[in-house]
Residue frames relative to the residue before (quaternion, step in Angstrom):
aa qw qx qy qz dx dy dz
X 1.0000 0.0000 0.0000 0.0000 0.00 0.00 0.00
X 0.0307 -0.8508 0.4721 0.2287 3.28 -0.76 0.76
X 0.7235 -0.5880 0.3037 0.1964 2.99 -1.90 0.47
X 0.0491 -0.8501 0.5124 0.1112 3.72 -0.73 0.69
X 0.4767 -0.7134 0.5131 -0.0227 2.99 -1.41 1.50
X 0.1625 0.7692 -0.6179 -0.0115 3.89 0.01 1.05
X 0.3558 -0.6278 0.6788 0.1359 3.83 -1.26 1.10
X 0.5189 -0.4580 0.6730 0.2609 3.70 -1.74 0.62
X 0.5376 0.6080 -0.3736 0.4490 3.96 1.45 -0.30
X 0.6959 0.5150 -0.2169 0.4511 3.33 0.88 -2.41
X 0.7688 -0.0669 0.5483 0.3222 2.68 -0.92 -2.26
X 0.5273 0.6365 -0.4748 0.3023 3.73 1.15 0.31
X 0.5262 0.6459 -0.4504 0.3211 3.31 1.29 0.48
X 0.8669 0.1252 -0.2300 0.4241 3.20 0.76 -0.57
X 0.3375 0.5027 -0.6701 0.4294 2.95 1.00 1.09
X 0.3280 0.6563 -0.4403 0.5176 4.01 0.71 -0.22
X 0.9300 0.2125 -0.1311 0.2698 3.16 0.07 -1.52
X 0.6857 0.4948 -0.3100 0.4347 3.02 1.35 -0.24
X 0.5656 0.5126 -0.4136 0.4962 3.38 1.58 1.20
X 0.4445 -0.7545 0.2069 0.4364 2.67 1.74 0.21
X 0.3666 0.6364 -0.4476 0.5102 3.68 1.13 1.34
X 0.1196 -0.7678 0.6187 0.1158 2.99 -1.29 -0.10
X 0.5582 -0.7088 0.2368 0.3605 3.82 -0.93 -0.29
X 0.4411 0.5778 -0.4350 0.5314 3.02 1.61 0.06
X 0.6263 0.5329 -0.4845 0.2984 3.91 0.69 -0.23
X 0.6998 0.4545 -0.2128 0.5084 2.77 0.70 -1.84
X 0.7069 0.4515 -0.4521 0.3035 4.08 0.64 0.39
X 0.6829 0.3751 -0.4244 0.4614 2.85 1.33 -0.34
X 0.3977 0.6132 -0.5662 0.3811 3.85 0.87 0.45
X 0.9069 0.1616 -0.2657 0.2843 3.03 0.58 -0.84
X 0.2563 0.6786 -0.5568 0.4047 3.21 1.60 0.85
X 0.6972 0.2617 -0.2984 0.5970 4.14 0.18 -1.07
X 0.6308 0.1886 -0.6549 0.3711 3.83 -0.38 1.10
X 0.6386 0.5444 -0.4355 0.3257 3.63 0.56 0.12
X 0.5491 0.6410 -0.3241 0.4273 3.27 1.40 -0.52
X 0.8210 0.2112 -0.2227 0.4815 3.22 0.93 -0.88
X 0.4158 0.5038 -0.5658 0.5032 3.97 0.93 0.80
X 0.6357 0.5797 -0.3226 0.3946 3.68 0.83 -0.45
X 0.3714 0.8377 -0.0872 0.3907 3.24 1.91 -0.71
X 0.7010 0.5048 -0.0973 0.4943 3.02 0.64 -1.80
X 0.2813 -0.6102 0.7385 -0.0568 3.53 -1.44 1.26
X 0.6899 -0.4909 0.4532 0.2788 2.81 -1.70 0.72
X 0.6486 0.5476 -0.3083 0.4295 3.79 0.75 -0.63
X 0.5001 0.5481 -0.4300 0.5144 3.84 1.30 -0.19
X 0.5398 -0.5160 0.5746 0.3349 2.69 -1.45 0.83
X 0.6000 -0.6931 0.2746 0.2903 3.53 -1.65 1.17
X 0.5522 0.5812 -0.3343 0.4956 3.44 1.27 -0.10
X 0.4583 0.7480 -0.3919 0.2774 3.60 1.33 -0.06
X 0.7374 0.3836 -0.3276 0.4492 3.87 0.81 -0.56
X 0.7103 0.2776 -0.5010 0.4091 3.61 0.82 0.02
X 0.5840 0.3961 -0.5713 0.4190 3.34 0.73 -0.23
X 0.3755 0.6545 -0.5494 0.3590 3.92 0.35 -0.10
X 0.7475 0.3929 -0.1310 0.5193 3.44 0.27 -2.41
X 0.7432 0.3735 -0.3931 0.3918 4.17 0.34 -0.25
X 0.7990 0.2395 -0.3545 0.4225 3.59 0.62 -0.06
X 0.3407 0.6299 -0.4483 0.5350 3.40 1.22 0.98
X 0.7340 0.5236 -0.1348 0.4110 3.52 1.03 -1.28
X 0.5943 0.5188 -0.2966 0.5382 3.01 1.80 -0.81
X 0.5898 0.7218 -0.2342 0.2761 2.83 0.82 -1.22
X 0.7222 0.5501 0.0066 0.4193 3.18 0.81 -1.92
X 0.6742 0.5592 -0.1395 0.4619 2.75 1.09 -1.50
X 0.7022 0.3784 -0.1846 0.5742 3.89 1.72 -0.79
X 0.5666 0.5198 -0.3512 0.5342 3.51 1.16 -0.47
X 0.5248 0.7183 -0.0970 0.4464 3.84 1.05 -0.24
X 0.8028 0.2979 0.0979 0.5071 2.72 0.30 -2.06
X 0.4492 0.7549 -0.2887 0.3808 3.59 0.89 -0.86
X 0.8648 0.3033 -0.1040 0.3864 2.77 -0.19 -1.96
X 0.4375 0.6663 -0.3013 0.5233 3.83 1.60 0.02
X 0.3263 -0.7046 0.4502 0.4410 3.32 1.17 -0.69
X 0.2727 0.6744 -0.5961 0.3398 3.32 0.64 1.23
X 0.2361 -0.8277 0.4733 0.1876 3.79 -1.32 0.56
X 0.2340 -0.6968 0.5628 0.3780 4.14 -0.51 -0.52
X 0.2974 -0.5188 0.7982 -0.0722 2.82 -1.80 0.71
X 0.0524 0.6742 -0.7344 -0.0582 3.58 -1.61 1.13
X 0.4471 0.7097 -0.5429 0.0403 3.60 -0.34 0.92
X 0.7578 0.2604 0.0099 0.5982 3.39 -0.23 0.83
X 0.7220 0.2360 0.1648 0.6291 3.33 0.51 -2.05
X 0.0991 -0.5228 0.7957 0.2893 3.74 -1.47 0.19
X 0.1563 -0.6112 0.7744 -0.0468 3.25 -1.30 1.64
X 0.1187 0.5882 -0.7994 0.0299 3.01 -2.02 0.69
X 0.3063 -0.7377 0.5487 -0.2467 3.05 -0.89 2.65
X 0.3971 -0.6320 0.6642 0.0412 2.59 -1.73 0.77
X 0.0896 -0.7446 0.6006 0.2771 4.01 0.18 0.33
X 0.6556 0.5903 -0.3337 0.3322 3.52 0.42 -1.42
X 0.7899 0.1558 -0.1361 0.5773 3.74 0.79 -1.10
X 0.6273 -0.5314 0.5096 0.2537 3.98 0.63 0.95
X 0.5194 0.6387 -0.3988 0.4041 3.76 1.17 -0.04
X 0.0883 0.7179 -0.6900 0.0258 3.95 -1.21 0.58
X 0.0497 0.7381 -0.6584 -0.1386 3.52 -1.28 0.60
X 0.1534 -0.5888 0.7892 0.0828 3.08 -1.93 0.52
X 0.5584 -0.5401 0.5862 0.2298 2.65 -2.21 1.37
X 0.1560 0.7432 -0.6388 -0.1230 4.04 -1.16 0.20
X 0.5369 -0.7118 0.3410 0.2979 3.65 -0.92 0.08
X 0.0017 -0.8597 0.5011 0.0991 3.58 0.95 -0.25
X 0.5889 -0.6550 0.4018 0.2505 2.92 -1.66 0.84
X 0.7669 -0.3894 0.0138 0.5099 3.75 -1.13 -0.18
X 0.4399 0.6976 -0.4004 0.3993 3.76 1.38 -0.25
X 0.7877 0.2939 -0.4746 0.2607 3.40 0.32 -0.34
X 0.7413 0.2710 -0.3825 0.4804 3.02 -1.96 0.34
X 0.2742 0.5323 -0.5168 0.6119 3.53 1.08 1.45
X 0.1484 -0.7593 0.6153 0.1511 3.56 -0.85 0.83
X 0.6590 0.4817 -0.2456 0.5228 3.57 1.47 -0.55
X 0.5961 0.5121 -0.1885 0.5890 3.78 0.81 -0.26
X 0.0383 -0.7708 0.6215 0.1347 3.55 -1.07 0.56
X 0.4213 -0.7978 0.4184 0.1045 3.03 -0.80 1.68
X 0.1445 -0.7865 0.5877 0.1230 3.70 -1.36 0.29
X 0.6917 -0.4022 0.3954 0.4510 3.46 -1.44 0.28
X 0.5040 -0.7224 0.4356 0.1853 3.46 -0.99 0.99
X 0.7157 0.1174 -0.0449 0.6870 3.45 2.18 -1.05
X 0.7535 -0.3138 0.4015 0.4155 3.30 -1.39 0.37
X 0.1359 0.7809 -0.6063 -0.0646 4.28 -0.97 0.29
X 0.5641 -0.7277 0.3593 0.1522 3.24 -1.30 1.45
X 0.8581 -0.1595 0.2170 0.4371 3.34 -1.38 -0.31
X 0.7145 0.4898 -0.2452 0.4353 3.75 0.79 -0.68
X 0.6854 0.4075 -0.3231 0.5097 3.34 0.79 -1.35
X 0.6859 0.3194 -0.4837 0.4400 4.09 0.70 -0.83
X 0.4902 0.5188 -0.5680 0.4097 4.21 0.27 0.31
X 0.5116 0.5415 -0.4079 0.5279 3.61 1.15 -0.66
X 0.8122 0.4202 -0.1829 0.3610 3.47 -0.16 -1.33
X 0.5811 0.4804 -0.3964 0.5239 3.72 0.99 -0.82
X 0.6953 0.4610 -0.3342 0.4386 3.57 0.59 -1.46
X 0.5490 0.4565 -0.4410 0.5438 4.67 0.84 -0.44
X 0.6418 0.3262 -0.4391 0.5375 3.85 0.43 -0.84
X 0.4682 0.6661 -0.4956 0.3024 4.05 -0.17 -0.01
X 0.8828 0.1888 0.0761 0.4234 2.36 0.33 -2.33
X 0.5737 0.5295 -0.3490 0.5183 3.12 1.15 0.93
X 0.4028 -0.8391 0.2895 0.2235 3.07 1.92 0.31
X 0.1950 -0.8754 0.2844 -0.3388 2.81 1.47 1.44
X 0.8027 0.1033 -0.0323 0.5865 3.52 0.21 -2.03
X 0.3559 0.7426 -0.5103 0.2482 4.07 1.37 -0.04
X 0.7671 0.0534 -0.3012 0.5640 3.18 -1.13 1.82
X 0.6398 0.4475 -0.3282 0.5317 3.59 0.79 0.29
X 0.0942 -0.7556 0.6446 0.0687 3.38 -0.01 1.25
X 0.6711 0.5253 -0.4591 0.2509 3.75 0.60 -1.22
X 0.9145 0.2936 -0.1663 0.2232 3.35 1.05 -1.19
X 0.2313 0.6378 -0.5236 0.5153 2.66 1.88 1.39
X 0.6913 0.4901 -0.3890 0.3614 3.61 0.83 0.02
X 0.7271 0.4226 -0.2841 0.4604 3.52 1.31 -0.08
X 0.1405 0.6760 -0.5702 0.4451 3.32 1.64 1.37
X 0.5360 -0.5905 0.5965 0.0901 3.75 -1.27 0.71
X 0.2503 -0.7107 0.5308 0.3880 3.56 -0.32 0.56
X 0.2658 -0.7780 0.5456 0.1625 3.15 -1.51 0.19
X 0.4891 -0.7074 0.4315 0.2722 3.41 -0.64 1.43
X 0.6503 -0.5199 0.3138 0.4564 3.45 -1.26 0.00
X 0.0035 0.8135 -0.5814 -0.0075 3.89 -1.04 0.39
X 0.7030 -0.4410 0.4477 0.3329 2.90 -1.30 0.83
X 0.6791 0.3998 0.1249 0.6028 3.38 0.50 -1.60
X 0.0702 -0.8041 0.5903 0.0020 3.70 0.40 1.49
X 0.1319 -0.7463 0.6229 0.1941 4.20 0.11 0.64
X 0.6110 0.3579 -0.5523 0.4399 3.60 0.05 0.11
X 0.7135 0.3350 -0.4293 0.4410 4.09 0.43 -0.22
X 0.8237 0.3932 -0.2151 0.3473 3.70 0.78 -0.26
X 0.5814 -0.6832 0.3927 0.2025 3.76 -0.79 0.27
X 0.0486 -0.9481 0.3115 0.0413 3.60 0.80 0.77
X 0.2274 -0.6862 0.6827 0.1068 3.91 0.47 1.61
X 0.1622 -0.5219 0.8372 0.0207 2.33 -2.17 0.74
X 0.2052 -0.7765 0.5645 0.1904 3.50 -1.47 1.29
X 0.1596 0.8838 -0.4397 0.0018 3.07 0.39 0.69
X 0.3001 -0.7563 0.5531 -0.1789 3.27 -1.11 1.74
X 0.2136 -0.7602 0.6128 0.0314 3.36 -1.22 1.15
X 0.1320 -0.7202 0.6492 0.2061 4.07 -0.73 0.06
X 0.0927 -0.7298 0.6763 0.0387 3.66 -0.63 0.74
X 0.0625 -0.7580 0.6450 0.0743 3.40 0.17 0.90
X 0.4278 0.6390 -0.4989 0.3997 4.34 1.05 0.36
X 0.7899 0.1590 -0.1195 0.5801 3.40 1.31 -1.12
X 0.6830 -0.6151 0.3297 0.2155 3.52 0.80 0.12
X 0.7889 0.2986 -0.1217 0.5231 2.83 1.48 0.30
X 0.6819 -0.4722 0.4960 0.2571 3.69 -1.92 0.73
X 0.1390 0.6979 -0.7019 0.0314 3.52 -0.43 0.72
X 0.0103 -0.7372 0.6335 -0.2349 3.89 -0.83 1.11
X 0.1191 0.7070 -0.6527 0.2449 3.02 -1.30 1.11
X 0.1705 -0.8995 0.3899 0.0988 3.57 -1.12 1.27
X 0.2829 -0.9132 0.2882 0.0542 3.27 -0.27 1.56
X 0.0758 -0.7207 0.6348 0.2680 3.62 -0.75 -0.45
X 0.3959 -0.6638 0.6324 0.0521 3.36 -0.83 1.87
X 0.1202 0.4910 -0.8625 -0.0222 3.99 -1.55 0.50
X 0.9421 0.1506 -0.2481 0.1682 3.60 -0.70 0.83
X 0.0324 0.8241 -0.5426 -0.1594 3.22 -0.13 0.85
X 0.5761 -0.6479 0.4943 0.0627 3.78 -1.41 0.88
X 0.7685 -0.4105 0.2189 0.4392 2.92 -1.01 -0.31
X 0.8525 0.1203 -0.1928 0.4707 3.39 -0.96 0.84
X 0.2097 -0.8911 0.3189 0.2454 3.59 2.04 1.07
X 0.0688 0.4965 -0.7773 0.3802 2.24 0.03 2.71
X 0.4965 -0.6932 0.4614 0.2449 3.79 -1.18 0.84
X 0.0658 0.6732 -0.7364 -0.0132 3.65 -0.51 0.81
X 0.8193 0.1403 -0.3295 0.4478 3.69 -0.38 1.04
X 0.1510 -0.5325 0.8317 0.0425 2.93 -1.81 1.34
X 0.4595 -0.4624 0.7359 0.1831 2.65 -2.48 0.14
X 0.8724 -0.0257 0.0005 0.4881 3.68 0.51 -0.79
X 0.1842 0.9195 -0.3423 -0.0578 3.75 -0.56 0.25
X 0.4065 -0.8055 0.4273 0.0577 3.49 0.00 1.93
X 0.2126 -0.7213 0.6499 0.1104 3.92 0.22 2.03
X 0.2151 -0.6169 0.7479 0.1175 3.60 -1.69 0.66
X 0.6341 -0.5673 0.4480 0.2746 3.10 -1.39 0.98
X 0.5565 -0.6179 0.4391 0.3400 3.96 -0.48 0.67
X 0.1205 0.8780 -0.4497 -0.1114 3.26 -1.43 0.25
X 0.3337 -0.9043 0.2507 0.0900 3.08 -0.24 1.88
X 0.6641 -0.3508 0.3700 0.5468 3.79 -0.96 0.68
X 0.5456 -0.4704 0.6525 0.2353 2.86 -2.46 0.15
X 0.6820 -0.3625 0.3258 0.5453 3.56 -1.26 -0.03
X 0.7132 -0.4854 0.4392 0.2505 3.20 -1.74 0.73
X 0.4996 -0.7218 0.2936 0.3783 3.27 -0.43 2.08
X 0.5019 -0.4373 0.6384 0.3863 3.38 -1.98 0.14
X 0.2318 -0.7990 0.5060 0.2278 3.66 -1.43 -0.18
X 0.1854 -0.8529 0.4875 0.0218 3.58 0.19 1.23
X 0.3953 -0.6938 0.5470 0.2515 3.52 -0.65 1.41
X 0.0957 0.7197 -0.6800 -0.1026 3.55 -1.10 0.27
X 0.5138 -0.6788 0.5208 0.0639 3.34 -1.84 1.38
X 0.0006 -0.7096 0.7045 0.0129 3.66 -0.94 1.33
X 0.4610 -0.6470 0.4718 0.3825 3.13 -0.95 1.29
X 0.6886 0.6150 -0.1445 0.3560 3.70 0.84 -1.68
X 0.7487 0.0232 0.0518 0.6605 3.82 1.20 -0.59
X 0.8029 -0.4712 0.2666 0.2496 3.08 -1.71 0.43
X 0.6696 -0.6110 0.2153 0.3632 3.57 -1.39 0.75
X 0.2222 -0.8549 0.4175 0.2131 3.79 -0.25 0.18
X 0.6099 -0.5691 0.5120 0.2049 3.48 -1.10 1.11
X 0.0375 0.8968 -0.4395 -0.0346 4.21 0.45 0.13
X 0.2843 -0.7722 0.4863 0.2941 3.67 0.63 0.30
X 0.0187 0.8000 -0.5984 -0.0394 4.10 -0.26 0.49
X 0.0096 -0.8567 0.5068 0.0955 3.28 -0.63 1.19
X 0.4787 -0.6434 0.3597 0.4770 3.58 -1.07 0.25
X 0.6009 -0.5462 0.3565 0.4620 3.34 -1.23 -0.11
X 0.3012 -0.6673 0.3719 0.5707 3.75 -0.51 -0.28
């Protein structure tokens, strides 16, 4: 099956729209998770800015979506669906490929038992295992869910920070395969988002420890 490639240049608009998105959403979603990965200070713990930029993204991404008559869903996955259009997204991280149109991008971490039910159920409905009976047999059953993945398409937003160039690269996919160590090495379809680059070069606010020495804090705006 091959793979299609929509640019914010081509045609990712109305494919956008005809999921009922657009690009000003999905930017400002992923403007407020940069704002707060930008946040972080050296005193956070070091896992603080992506977990910062992923529950911001989720967030956003439902505070957004919602009011559209989108819904959420916490299984496994934080989903936010679309009954009417059979449509779900999840936030993933991806490595420096995504949002690369030239470069094929992959899951940034290993994903469990849920996200591949996600992915078997996109390689379905994309007709994937058609004329393949055998490897419609080495689908997993799937328990019941809120969030039937064999009736729905499951995007992935998956975003990179390159804090080398300064910027959000992000782009929403639909995985049918995850590989080895179920990291995905195959989409069916994938919707580039227009980059987005840092604010001006942080200010630098002294901050006072009574117990140890003053500290340099990086203070970024928001975007």
């Amino acid at each position: 099956m091959s793979l299609t490639i929509h640019s914010i240049e081509d045609d990712a608009e109305s494919v956008l729209n005809s999921m009922g998105l657009d690009s000003g959403v999905m930017e400002e979603i992923c403007r407020r998770g940069l704002a707060q990965f930008l946040t972080a200070t050296p005193h956070h713990a070091s896992n603080a800015p992506g977990t910062l930029l992923y529950q911001e993204l989720v967030r956003s991404t439902r505070d957004l979506l919602v009011a559209r008559g989108w819904n959420l869903a916490e299984e496994g996955l934080s989903l936010t669906f679309n009954d009417e259009r059979k449509i779900a997204i999840v936030i993933s991280s991806g490595d420096s490929h995504a949002g690369d149109p030239a470069a094929n991008p992959c899951f940034k971490y290993p994903k469990g038992p849920t996200t591949r039910a996600a992915v078997d159920g996109n390689a379905a409905r994309v007709g994937l295992f058609d004329g393949h009976p055998a490897f419609s047999a080495l689908l997993p059953p799937s328990p019941a869910r809120r969030v039937p993945f064999d009736q729905f398409k499951t995007w992935c937003l998956l975003h990179c920070v390159d804090t080398g160039k300064s910027e959000m690269r992000a782009e929403l996919s639909l995985p049918i395969r995850l590989g080895d160590g179920n990291l995905s090495d195959q989409w069916e379809s994938r919707i580039i988002l227009a980059p987005i680059s840092f604010d001006d070069e942080p200010e630098v606010a002294r901050e006072h420890h009574p117990d140890g020495p003053d500290l340099d804090v990086p203070v970024r705006k928001k975007a």
